[in-house]
HTML snippet that shows the backbone in 3Dmol.js (N, CA, C, O; Angstrom):
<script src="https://3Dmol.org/build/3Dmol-min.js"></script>
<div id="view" style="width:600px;height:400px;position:relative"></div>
<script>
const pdb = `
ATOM      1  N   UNK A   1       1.161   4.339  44.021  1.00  0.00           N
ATOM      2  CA  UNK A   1       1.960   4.996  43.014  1.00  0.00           C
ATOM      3  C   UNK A   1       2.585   3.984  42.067  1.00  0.00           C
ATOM      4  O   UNK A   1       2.772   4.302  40.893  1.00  0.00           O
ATOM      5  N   UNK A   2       2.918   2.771  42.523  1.00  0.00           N
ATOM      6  CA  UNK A   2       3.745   1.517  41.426  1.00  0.00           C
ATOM      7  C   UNK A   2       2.845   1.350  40.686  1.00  0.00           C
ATOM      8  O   UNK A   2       3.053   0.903  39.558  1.00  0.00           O
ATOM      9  N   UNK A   3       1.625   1.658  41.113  1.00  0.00           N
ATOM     10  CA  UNK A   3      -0.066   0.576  40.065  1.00  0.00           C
ATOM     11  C   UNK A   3       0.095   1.905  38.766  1.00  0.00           C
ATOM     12  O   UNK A   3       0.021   1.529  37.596  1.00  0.00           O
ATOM     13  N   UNK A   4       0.264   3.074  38.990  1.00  0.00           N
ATOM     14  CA  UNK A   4      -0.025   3.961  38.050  1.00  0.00           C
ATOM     15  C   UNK A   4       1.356   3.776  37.200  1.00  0.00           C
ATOM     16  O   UNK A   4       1.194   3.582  35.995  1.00  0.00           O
ATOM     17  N   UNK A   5       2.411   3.805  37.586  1.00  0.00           N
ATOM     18  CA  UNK A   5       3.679   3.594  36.739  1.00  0.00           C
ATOM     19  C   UNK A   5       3.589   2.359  36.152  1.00  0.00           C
ATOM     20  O   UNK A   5       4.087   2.307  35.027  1.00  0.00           O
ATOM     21  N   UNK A   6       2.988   1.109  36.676  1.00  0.00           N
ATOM     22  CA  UNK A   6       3.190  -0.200  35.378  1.00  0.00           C
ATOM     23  C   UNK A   6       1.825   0.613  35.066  1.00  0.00           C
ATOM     24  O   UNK A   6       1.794   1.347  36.053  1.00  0.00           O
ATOM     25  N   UNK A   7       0.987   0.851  34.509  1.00  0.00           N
ATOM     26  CA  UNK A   7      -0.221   1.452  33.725  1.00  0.00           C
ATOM     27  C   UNK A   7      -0.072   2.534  32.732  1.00  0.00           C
ATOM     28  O   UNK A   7      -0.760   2.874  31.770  1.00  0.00           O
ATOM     29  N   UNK A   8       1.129   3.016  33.291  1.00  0.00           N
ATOM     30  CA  UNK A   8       1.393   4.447  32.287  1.00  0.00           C
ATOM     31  C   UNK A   8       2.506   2.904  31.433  1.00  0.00           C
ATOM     32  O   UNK A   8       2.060   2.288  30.465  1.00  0.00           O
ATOM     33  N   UNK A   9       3.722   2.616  31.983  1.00  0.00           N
ATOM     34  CA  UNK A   9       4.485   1.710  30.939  1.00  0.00           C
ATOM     35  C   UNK A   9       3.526   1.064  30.139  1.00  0.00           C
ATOM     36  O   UNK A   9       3.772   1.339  28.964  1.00  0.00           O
ATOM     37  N   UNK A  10       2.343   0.178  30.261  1.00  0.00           N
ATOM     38  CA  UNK A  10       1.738  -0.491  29.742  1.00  0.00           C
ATOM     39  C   UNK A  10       1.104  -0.176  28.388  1.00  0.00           C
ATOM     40  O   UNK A  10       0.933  -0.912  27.416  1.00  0.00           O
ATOM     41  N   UNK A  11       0.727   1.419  28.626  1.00  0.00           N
ATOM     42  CA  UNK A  11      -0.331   2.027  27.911  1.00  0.00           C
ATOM     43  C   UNK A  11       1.382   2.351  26.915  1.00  0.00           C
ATOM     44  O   UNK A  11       1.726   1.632  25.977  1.00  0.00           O
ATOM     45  N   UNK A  12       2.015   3.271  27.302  1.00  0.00           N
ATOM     46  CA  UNK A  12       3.150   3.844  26.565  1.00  0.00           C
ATOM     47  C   UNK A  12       3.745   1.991  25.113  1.00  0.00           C
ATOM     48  O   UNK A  12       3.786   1.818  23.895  1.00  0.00           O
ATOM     49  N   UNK A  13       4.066   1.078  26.475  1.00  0.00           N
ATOM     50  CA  UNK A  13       4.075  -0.133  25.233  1.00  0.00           C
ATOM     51  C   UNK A  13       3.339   0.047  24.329  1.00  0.00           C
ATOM     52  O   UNK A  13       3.805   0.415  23.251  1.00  0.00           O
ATOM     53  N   UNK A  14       1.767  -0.189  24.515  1.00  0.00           N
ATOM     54  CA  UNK A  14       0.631  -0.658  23.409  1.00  0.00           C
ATOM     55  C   UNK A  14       0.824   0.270  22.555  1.00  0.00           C
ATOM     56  O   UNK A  14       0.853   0.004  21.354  1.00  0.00           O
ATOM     57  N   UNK A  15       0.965   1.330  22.950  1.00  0.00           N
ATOM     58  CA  UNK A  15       0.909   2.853  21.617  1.00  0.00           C
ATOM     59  C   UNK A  15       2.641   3.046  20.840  1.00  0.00           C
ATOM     60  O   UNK A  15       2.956   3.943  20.059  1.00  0.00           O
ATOM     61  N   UNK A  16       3.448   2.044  21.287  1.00  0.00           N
ATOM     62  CA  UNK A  16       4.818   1.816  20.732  1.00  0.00           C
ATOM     63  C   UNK A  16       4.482   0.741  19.924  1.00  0.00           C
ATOM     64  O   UNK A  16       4.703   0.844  18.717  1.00  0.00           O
ATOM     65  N   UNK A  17       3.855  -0.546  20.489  1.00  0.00           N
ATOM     66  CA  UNK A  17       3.589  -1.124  19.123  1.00  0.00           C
ATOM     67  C   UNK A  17       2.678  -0.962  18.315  1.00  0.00           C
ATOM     68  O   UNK A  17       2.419  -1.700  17.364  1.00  0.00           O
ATOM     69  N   UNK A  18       2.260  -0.225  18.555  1.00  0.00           N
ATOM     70  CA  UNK A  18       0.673   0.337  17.615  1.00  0.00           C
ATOM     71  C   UNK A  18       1.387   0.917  16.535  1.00  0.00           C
ATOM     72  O   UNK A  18       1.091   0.683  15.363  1.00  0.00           O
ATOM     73  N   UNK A  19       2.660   1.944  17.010  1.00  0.00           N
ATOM     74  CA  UNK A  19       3.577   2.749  16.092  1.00  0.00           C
ATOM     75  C   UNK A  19       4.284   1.862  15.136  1.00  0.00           C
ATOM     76  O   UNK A  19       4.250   2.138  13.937  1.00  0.00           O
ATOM     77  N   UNK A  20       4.953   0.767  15.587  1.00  0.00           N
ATOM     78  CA  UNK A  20       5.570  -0.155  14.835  1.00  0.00           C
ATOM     79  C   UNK A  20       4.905  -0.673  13.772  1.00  0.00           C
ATOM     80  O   UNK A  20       5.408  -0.994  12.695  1.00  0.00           O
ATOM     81  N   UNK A  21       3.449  -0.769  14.180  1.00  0.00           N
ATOM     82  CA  UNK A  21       2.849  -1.838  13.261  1.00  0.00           C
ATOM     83  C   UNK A  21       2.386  -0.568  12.351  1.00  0.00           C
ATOM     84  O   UNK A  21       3.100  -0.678  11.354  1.00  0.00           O
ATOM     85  N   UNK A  22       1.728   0.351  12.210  1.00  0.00           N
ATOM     86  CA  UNK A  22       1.608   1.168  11.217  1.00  0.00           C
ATOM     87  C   UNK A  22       2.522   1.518  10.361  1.00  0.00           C
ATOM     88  O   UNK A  22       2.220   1.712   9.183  1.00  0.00           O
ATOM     89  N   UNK A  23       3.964   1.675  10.878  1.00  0.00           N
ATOM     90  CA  UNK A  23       5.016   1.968  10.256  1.00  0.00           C
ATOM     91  C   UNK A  23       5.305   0.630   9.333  1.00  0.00           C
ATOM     92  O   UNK A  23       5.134   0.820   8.129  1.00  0.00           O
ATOM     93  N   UNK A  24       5.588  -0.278   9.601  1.00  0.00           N
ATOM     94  CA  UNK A  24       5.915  -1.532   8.832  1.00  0.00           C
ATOM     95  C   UNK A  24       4.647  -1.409   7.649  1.00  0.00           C
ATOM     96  O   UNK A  24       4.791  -1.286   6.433  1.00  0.00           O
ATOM     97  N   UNK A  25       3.318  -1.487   8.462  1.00  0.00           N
ATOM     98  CA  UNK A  25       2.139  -1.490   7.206  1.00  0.00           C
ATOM     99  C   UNK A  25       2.509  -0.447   5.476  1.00  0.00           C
ATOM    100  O   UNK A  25       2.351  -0.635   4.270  1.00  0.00           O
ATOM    101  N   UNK A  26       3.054   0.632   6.377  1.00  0.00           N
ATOM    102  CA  UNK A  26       3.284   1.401   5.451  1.00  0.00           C
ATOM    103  C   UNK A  26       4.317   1.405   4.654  1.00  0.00           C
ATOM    104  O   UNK A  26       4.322   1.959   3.555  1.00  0.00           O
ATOM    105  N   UNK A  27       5.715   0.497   5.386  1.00  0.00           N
ATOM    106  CA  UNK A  27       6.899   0.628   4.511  1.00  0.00           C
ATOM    107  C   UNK A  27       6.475  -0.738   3.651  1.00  0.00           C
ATOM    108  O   UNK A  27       6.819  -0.603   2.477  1.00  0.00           O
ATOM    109  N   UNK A  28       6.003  -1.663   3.840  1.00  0.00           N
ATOM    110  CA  UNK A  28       6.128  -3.082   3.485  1.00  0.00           C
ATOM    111  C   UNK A  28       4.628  -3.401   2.799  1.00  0.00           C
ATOM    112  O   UNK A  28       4.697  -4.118   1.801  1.00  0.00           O
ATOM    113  N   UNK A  29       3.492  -3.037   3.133  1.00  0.00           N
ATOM    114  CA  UNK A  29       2.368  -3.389   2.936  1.00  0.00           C
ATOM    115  C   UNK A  29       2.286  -2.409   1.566  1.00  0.00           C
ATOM    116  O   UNK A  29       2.192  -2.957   0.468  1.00  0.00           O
ATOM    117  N   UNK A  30       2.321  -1.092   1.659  1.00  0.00           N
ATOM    118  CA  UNK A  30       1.590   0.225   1.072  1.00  0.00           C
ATOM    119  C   UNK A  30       2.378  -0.134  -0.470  1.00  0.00           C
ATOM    120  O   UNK A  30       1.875  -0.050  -1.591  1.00  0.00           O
ATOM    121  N   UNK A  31       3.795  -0.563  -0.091  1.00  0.00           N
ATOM    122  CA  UNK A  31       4.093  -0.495  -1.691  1.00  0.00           C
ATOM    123  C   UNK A  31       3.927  -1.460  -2.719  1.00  0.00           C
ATOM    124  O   UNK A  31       4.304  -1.350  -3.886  1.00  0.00           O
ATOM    125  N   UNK A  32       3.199  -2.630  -2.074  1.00  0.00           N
ATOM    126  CA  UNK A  32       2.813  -3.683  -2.794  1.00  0.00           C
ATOM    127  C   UNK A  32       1.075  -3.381  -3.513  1.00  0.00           C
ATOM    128  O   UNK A  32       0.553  -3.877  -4.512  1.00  0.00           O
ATOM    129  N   UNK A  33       0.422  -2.150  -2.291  1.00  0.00           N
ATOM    130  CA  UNK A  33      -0.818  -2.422  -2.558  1.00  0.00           C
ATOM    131  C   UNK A  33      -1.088  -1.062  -3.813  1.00  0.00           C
ATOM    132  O   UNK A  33      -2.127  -0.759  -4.399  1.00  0.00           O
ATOM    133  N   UNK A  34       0.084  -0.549  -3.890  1.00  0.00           N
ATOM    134  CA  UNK A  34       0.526   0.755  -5.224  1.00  0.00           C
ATOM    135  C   UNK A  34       0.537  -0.045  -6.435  1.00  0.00           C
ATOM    136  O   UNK A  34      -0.093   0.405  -7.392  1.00  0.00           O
ATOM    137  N   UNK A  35       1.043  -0.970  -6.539  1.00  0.00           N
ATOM    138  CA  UNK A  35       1.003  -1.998  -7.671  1.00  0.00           C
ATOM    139  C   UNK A  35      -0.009  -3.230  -8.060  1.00  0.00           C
ATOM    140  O   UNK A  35       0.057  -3.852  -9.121  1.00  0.00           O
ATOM    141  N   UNK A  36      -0.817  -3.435  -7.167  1.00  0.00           N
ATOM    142  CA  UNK A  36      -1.453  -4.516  -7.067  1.00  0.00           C
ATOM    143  C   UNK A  36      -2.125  -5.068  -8.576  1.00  0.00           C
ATOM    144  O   UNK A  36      -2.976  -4.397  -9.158  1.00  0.00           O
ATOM    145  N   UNK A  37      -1.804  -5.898  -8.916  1.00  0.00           N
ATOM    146  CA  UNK A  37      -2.188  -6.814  -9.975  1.00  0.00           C
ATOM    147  C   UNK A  37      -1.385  -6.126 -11.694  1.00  0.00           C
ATOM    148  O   UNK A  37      -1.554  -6.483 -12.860  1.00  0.00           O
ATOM    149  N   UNK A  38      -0.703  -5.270 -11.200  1.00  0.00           N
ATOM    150  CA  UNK A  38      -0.236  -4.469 -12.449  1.00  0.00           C
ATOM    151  C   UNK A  38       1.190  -5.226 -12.822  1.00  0.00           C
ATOM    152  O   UNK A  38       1.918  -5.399 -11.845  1.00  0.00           O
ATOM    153  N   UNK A  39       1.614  -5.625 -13.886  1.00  0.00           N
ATOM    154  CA  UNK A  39       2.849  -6.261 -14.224  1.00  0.00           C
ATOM    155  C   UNK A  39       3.749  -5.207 -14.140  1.00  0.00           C
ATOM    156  O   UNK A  39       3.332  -4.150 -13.666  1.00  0.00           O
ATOM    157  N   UNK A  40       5.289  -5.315 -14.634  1.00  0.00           N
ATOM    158  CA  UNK A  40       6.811  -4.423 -13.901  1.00  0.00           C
ATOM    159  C   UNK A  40       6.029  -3.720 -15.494  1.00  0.00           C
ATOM    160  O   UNK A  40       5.786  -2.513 -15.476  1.00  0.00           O
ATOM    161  N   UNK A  41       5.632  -4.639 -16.964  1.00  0.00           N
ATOM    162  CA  UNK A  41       5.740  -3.644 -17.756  1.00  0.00           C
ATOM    163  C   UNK A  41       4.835  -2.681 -17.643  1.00  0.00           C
ATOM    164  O   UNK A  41       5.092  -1.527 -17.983  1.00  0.00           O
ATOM    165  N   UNK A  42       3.596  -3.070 -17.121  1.00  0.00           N
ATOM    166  CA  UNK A  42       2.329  -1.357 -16.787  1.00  0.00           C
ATOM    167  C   UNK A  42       2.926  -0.846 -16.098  1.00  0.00           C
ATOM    168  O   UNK A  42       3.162   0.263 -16.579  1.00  0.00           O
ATOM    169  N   UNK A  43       3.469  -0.977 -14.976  1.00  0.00           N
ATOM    170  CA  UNK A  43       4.375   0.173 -14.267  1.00  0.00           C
ATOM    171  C   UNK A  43       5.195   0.989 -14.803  1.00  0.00           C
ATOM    172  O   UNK A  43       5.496   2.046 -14.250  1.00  0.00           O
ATOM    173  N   UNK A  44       5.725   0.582 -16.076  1.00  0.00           N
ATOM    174  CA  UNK A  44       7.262   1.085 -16.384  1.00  0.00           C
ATOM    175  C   UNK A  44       6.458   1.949 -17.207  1.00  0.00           C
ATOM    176  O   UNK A  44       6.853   3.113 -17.139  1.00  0.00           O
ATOM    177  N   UNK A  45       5.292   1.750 -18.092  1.00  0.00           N
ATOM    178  CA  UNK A  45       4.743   2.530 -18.778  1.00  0.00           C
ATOM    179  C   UNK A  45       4.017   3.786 -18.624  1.00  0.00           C
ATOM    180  O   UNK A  45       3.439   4.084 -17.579  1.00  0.00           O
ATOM    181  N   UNK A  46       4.055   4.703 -19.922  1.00  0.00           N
ATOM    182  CA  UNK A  46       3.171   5.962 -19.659  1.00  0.00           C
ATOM    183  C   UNK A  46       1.623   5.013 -19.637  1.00  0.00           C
ATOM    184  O   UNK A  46       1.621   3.867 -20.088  1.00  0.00           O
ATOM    185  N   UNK A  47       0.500   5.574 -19.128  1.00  0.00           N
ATOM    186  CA  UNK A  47      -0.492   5.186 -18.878  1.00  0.00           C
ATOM    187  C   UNK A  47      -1.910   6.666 -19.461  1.00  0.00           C
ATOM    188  O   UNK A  47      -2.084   7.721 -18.850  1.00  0.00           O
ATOM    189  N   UNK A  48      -2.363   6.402 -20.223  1.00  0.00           N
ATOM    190  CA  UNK A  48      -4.034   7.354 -20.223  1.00  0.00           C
ATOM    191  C   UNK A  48      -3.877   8.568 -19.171  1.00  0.00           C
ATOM    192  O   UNK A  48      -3.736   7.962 -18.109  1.00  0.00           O
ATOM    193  N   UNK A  49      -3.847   9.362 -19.002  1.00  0.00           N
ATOM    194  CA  UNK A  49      -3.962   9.919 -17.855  1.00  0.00           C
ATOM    195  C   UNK A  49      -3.474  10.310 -16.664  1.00  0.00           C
ATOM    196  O   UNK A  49      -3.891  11.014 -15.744  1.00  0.00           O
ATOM    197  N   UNK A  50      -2.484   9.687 -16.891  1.00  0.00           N
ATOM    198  CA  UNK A  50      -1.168   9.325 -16.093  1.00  0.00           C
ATOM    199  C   UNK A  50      -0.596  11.112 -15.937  1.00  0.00           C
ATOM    200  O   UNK A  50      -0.576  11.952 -16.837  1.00  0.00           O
ATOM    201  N   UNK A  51      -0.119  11.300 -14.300  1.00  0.00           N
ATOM    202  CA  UNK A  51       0.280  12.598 -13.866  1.00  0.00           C
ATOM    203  C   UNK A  51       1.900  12.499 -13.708  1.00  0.00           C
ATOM    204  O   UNK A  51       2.261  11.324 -13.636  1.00  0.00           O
ATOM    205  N   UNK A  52       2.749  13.254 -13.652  1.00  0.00           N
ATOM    206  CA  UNK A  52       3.959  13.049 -13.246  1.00  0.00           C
ATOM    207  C   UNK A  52       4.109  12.652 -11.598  1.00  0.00           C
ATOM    208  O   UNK A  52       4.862  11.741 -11.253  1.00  0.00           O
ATOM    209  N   UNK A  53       3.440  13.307 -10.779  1.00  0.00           N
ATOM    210  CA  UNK A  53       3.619  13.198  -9.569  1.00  0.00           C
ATOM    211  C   UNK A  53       3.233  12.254  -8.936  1.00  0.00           C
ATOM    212  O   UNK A  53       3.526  12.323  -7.743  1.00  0.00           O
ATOM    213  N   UNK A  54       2.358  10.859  -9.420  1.00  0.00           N
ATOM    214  CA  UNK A  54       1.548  10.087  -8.946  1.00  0.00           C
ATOM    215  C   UNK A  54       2.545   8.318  -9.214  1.00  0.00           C
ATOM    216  O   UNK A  54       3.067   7.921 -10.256  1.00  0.00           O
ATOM    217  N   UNK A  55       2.492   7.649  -7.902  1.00  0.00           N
ATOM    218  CA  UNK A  55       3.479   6.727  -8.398  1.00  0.00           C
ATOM    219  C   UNK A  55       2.804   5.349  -8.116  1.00  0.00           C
ATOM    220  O   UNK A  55       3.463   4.320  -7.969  1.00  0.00           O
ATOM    221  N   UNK A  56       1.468   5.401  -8.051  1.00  0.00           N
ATOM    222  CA  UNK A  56       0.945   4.349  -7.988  1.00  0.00           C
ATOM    223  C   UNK A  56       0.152   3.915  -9.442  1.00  0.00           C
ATOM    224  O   UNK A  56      -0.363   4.766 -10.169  1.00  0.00           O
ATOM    225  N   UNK A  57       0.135   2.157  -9.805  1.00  0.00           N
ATOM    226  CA  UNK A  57      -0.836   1.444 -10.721  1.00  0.00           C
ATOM    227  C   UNK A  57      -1.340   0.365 -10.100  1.00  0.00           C
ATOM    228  O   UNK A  57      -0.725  -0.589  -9.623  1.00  0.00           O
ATOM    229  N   UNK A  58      -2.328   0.543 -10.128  1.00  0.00           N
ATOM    230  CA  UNK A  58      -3.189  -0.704 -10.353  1.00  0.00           C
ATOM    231  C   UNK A  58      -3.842  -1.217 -12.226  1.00  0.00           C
ATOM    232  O   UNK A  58      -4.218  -0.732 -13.293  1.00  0.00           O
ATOM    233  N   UNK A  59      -3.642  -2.229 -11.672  1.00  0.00           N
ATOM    234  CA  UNK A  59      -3.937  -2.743 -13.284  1.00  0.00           C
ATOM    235  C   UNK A  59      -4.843  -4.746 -12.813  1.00  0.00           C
ATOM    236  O   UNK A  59      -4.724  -5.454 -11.813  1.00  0.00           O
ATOM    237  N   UNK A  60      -5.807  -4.980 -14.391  1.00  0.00           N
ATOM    238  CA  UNK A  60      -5.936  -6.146 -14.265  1.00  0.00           C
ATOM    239  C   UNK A  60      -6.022  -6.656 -15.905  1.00  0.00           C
ATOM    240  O   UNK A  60      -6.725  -6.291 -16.847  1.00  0.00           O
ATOM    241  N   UNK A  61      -5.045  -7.593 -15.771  1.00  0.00           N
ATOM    242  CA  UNK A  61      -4.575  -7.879 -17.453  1.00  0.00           C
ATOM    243  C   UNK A  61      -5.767  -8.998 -17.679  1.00  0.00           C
ATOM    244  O   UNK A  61      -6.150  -9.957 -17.009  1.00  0.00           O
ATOM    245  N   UNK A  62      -6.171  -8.428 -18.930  1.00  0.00           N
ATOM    246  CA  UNK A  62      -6.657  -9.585 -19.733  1.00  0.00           C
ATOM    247  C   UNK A  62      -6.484  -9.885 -20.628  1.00  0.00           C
ATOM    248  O   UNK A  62      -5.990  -9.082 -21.419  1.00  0.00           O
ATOM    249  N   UNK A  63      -6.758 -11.097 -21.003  1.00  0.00           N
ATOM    250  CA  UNK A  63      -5.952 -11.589 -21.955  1.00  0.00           C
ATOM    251  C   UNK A  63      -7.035 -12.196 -23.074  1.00  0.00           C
ATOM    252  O   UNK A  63      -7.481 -13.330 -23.248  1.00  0.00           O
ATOM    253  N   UNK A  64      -7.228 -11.056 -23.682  1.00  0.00           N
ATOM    254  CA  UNK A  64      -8.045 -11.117 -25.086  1.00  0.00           C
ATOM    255  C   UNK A  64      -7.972  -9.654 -25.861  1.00  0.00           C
ATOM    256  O   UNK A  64      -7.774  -8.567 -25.317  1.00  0.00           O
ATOM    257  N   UNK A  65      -8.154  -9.872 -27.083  1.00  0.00           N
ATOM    258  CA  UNK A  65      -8.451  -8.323 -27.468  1.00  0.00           C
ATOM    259  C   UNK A  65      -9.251  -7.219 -27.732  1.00  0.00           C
ATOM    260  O   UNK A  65     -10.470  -7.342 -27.857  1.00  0.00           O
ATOM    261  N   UNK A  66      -8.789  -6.353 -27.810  1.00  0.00           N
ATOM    262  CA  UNK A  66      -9.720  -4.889 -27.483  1.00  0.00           C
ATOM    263  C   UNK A  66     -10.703  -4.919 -28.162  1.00  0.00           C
ATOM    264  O   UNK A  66     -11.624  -4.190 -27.793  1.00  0.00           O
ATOM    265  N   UNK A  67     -10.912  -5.787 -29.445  1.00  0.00           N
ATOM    266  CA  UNK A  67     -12.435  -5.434 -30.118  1.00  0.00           C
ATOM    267  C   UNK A  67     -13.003  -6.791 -29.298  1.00  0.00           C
ATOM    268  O   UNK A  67     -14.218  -6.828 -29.488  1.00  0.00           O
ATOM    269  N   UNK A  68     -12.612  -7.814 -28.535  1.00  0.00           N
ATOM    270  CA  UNK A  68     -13.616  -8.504 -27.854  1.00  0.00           C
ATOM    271  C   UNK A  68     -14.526  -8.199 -26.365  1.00  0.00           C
ATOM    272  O   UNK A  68     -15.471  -8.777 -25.827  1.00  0.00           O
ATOM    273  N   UNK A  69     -13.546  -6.747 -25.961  1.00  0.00           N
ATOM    274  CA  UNK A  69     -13.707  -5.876 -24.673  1.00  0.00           C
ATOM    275  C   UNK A  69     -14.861  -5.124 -24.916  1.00  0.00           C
ATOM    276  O   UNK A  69     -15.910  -5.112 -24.272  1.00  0.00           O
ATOM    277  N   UNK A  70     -14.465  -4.332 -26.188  1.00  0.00           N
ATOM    278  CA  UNK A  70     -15.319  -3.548 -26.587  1.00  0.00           C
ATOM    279  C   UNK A  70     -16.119  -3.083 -28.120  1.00  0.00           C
ATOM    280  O   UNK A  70     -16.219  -2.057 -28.793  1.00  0.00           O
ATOM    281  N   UNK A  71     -16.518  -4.271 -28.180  1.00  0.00           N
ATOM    282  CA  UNK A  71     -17.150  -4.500 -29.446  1.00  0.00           C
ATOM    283  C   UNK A  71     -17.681  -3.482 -30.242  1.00  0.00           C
ATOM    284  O   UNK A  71     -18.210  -3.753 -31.320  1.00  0.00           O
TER     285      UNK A  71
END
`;
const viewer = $3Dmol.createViewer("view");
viewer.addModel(pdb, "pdb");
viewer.setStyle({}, {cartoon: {color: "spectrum"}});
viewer.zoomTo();
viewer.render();
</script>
């Protein structure tokens, strides 16, 4: 009966830090990867298409102009 109680604690740990680590991924990881490569000013901005309800940008700046993008 002790072998099954450290086995149930053991298993109950791994799936507590399993919980931790998803949770952190999501508070700490998720809101960096909402922004990724987009500056504070594309964020702050209306965007093409852009929904009210949606709070993520991704963006990748370049730095030349629009008739050299798209000739």
């Amino acid at each position: 009966m002790l072998h099954r109680k450290t086995k149930t604690k053991r298993i109950f740990a791994g799936l507590g830090i399993l919980l931790l680590v998803l949770i952190l991924g999501y508070l700490v990881i998720n809101p960096w990867l909402l922004r990724w490569g987009a500056t504070n000013q594309e964020v702050s901005q209306a965007m093409p298409g852009d929904l009210d309800h949606v709070g993520w940008t991704r963006a990748v700046t370049i730095d030349t102009t629009p008739e050299r993008i798209w000739p």
